[in-house]
C-alpha positions in Angstrom: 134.9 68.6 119.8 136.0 67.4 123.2 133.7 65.9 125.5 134.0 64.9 129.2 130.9 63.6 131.7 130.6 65.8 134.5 128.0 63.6 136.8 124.8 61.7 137.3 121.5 63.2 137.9 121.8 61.4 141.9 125.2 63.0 142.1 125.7 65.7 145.1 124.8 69.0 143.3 127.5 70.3 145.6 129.8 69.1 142.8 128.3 71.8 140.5 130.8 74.0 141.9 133.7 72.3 140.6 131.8 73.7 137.1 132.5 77.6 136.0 129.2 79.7 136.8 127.4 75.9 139.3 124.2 74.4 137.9 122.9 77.9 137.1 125.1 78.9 135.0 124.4 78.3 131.0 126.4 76.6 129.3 126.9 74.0 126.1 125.9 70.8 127.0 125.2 67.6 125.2 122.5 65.4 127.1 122.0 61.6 127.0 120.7 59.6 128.7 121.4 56.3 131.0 118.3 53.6 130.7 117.2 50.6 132.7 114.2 48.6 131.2 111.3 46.5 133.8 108.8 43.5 132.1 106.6 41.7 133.7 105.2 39.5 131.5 101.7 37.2 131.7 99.0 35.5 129.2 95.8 34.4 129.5 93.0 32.5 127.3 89.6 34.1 126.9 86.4 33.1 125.4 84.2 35.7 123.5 83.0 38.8 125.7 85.4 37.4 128.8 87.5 40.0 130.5 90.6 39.6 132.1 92.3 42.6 134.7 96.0 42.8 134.5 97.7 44.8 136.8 101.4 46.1 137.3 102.9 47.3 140.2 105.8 49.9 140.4 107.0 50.4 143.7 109.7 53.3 145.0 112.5 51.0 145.4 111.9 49.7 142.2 112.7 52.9 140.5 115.1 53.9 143.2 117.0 57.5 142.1 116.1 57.1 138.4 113.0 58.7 137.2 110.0 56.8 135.0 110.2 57.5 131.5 107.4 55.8 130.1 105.4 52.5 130.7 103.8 50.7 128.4 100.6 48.2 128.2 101.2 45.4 124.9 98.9 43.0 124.0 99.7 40.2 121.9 97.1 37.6 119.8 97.5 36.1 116.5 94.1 34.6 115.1 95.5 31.5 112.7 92.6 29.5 113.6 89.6 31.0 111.1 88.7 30.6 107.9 89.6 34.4 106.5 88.1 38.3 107.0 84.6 38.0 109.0 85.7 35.6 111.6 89.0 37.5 113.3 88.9 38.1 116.8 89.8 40.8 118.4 90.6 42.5 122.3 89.7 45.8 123.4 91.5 47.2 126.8 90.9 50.1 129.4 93.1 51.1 131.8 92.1 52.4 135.4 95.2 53.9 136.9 93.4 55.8 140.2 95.9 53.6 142.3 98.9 55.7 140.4 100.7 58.7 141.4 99.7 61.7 139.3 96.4 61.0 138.6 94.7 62.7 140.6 96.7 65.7 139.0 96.1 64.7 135.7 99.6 64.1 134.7 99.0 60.4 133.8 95.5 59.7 132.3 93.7 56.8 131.3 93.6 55.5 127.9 91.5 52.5 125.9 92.8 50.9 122.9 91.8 48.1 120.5 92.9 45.6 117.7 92.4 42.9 115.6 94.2 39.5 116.4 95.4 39.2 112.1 98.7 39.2 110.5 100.6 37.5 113.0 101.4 41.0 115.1 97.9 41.4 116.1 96.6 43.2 119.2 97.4 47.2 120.6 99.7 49.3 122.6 99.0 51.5 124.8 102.1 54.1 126.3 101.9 56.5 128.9 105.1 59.1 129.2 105.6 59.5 132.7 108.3 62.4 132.0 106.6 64.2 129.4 108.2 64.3 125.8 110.8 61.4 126.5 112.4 59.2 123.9 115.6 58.7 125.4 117.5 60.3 122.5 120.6 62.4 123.0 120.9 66.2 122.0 122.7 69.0 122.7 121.4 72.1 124.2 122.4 75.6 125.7 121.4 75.9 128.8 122.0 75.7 132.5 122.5 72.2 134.3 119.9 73.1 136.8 116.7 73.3 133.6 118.0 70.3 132.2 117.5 68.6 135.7 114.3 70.2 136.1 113.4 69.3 132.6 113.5 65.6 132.8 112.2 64.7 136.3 109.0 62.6 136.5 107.9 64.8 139.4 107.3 61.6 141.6 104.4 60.5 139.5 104.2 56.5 138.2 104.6 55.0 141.8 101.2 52.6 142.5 99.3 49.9 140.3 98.8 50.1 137.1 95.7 48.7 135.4 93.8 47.8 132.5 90.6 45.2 131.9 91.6 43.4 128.3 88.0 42.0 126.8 88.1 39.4 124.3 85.6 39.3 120.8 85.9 35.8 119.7 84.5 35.5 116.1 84.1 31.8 115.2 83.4 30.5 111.9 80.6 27.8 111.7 82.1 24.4 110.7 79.9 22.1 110.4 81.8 18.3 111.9 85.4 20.5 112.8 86.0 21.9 116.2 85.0 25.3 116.5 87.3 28.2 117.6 85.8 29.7 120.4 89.0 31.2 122.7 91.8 33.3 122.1 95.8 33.2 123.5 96.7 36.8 124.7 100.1 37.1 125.9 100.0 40.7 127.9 103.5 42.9 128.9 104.2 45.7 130.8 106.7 47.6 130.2 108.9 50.5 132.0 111.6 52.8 130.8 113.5 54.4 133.8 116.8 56.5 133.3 119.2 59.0 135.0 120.2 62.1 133.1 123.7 62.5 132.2 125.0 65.8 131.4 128.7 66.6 129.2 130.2 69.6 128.5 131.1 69.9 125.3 134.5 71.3 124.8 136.2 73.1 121.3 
């Protein structure tokens, strides 16, 4: 099988025409995908029933002509400080994402997660796919250029802040003469996927 790129998603769709059929057309394609990857990264110490607000703010030009895959909320403890089971802290977080694009239309929702600080990996994640059903994985597909497009476009939604209140349950063992543990480390990441879509025809 011979395979050769035809062009980027931001490429002029005037180019289809160099293609048998234009972007109508269906054809065999195999689909991939090009990625670029945003952190911001932050931590914060809280005390039992304290809250803390992160927030996360994607702006146009920082997506530019890609499209938002996915973002994700991850929240980091590790609870090394207590005697065993009974006294592990834990966070609970909400988002509140009325600032985001596609909200209003339900296509991005809030969510609440919640974990234990244990194990050393301790904490939640929370995702949100911005272009539904994306994992970045290639495949191959019959179809025309034009669905594919269509397909994996985050319709302008993810642009704004993104939110979520983290609230801390300290659980401190009473040690009578030692230092009780009564605050937990978080260390709190956001995370977005953006990527362009590149289409190949696949050739016998």
């Amino acid at each position: 099988m011979l395979l050769f790129p035809l062009y980027f998603a931001w490429m002029p769709l005037a180019d289809e025409g160099l293609v048998s059929g234009g972007s109508g057309a269906q054809g065999e394609w195999l689909v991939s995908f090009s990625e670029n990857e945003v952190l911001f990264d932050e931590s914060t110490v809280l005390e039992d029933g304290d809250t803390h607000i992160t927030e996360f703010v994607v702006r146009a030009e920082d997506v530019g002509e890609m499209e938002i895959g996915f973002v994700e909320l991850i929240v980091q403890c590790n609870d090394n400080d207590d005697p065993g089971p009974g006294f592990t802290d834990s966070v609970e977080g909400v988002s509140d994402l009325m600032d985001v694009d596609g909200y209003s239309s339900g296509d991005i929702q809030d969510q609440s997660a919640d974990g234990s600080c244990t194990g050393g990996n301790g904490g939640f994640t929370i995702r949100w796919d911005v272009t539904e059903n994306y994992t970045g994985e290639s495949f191959s597909i019959t179809s025309s250029q034009k669905t594919i497009f269509e397909t994996w476009d985050d319709g302008g939604a993810g642009i704004g802040i993104w939110s979520a209140t983290l609230t801390a349950e300290i659980n401190s063992a009473p040690v009578v003469g030692q230092i009780v543990d009564t605050d937990e480390d978080f260390e709190i990441t956001w995370r977005m996927v953006t990527f362009e879509v590149i289409i190949e025809e696949a050739l016998e």
